[in-house]
C-alpha positions in Angstrom: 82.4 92.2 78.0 86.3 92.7 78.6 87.9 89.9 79.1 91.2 88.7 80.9 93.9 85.7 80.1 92.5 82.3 78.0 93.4 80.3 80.9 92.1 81.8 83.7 89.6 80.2 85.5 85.8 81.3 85.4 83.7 81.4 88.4 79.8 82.4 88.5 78.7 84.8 91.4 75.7 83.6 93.5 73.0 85.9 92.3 71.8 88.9 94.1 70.0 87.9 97.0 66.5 89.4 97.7 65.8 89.6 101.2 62.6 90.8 100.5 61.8 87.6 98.9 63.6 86.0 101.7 65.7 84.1 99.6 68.5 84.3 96.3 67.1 85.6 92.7 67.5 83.2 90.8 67.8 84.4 87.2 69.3 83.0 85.1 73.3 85.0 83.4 73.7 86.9 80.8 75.4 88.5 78.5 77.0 92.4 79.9 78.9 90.3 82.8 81.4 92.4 84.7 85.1 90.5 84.5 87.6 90.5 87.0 90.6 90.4 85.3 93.7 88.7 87.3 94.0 84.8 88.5 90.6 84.8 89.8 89.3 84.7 86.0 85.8 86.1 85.3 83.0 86.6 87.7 79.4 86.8 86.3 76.3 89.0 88.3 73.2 87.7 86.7 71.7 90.9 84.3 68.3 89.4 82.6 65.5 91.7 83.7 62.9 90.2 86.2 59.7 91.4 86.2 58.5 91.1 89.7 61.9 92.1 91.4 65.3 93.2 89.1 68.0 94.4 90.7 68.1 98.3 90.9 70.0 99.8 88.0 72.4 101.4 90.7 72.8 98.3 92.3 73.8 96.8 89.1 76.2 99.5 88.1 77.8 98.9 91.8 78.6 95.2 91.0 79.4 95.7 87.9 82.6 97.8 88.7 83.5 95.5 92.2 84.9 93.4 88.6 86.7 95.6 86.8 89.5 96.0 89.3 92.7 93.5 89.2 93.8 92.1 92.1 97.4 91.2 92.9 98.7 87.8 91.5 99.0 86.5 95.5 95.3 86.8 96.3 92.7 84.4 95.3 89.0 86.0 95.4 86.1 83.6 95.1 82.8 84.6 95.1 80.3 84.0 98.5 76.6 83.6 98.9 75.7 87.0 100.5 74.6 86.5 103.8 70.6 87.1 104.0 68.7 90.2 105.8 71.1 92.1 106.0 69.2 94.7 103.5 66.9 94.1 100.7 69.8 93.5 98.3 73.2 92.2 98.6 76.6 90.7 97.2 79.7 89.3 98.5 83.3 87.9 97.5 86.3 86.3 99.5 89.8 87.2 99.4 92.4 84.6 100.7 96.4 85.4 100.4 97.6 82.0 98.7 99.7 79.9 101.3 102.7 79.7 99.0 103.2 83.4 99.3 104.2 83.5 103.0 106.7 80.7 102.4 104.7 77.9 104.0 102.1 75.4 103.1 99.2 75.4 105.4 99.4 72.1 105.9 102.6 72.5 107.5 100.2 73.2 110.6 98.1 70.8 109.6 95.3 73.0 108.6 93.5 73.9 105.3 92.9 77.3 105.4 95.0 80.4 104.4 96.5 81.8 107.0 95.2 85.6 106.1 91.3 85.6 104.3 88.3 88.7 103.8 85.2 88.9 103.3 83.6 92.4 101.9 80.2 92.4 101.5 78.1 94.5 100.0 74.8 96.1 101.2 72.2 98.2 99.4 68.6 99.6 101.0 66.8 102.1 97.9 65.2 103.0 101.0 68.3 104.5 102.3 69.1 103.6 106.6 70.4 106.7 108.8 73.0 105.7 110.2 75.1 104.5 107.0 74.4 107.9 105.5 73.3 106.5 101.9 71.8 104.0 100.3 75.0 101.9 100.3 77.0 100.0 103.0 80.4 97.9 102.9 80.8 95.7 105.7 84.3 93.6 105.8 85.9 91.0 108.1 89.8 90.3 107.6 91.4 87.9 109.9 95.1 87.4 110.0 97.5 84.6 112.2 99.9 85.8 114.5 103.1 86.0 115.2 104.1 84.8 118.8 106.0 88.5 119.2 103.0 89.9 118.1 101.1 88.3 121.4 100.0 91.6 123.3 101.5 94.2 121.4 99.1 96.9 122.7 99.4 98.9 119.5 98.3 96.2 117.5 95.1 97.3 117.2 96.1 100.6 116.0 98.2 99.5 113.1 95.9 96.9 112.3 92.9 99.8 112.3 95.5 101.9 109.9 96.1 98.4 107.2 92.1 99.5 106.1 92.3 103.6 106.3 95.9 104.2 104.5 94.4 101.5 101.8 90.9 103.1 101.2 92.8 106.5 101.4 95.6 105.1 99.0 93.3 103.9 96.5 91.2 106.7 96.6 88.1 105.5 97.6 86.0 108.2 98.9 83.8 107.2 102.1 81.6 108.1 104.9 80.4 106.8 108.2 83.3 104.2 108.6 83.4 102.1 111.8 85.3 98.8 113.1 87.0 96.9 115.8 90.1 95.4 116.4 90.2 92.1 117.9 93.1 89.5 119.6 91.3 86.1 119.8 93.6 83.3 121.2 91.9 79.7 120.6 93.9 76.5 122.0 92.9 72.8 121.0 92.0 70.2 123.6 91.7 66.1 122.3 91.6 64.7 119.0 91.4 67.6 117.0 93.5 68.4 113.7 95.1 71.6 113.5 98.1 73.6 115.7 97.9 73.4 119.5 97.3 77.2 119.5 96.1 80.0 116.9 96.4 83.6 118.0 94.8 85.5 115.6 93.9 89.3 114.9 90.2 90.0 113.3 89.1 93.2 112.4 85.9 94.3 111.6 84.9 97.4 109.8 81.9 99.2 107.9 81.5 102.5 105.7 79.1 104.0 102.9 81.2 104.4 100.1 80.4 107.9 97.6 78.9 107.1 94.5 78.4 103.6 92.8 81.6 103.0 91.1 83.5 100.7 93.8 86.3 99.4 91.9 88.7 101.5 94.6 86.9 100.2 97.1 87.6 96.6 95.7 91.0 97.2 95.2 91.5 99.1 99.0 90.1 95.8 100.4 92.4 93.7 98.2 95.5 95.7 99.9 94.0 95.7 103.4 94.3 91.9 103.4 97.8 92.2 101.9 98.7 94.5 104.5 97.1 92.0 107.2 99.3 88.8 105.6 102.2 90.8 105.4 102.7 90.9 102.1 105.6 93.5 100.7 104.5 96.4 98.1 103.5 95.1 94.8 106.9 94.5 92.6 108.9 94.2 96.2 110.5 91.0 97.5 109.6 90.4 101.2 112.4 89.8 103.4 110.4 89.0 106.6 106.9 88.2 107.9 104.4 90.9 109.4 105.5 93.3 112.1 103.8 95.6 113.9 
């Protein structure tokens, strides 16, 4: 197993879930972990055989390489319990753009939660469903706070729709089938509850089969889809101003 700085953190994926069994697999690690290298440390995807129901071999090589991409040092990705019944096998992981990066503390707003955080999730039928055109399906949600000049910008949705294609064409991650909407949700607080008066957000929402098993471009495309969401300069740049559109 490769492995990434001493210091780094080391989180354990929540197995593969088995919806067939209608709950997770719970086997215990071992050794032939995939590593995500980066500030997110190492992220283990239990291997040991199973008799009555181990993961497919190509659903093992898929999550094996979703770790062997590095993520940019302002992301955090944590690992998620993968959502159940989705399909018969599935996986998922978080991305969140660390507060500090955008210049302010989230509790400035007297919130918790990073202003810009992902989900991808991953989907896998042997069985194979028509319309995702494989045996493999991607599904992400990215949603991103606004900027009050950004309230009603009718081509929001467009350049928000672009943030995922120019990254999976960027990284070269070869795909079929993709679909997704672009929303503007507006949520204002009434009473005694913490948080801004307002949050105007943007969520988007997208699917696609991906070509082949190896995903790590696909990782990585997601990785600067939520960078592109936050606002976050090209890697080595210094960013100047918050997102426009």
């Amino acid at each position: 197993m490769t492995g990434s700085s001493s210091h780094a953190p080391r989180l354990c994926l929540p197995p593969a879930r088995d919806a067939r069994r209608g709950g997770p697999d719970t086997r215990t690690g071992g050794p032939g972990a995939p590593v995500l290298p980066g500030v997110s440390g190492h992220l283990e995807f239990p291997l040991v055989p199973d008799a009555t129901a181990s993961p497919p071999p190509e659903f093992r090589r898929a999550v094996a390489s979703l770790g062997t991409f590095r993520p940019r040092p302002e992301l955090i990705v944590s690992a998620l319990d993968a959502p159940p019944r989705l399909a018969p096998w599935t996986w998922a992981l978080s991305v969140e753009v660390a507060d500090s990066t955008l210049g302010r503390a989230a509790a400035d707003d007297g919130v918790d939660e990073s202003d810009t955080s992902g989900r991808l999730i991953l989907l896998h039928d042997p069985a194979g469903q028509d319309a995702w055109e494989g045996t493999f399906r991607l599904v992400c949600f990215v949603q991103a706070r606004l900027e009050p000049e950004q309230l009603g910008d009718e081509m929001l949705p467009v350049v928000g729709w672009s943030w995922l294609t120019e990254a999976l064409e960027d990284h070269g991650a070869e795909h079929v089938a993709l679909g997704g909407t672009v929303t503007q949700t507006s949520s204002v607080r009434f009473g005694d509850i913490a948080g801004p008066r307002r949050d105007d957000d943007v969520e988007l929402r997208a699917s696609w089969t991906p070509i082949g098993t190896d995903l790590s471009r696909h990782a990585a495309a997601f990785c600067a889809f939520v960078a592109s969401a936050a606002g976050l300069p090209p890697v080595g740049a210094v960013s100047l101003v918050h997102r426009t559109v």
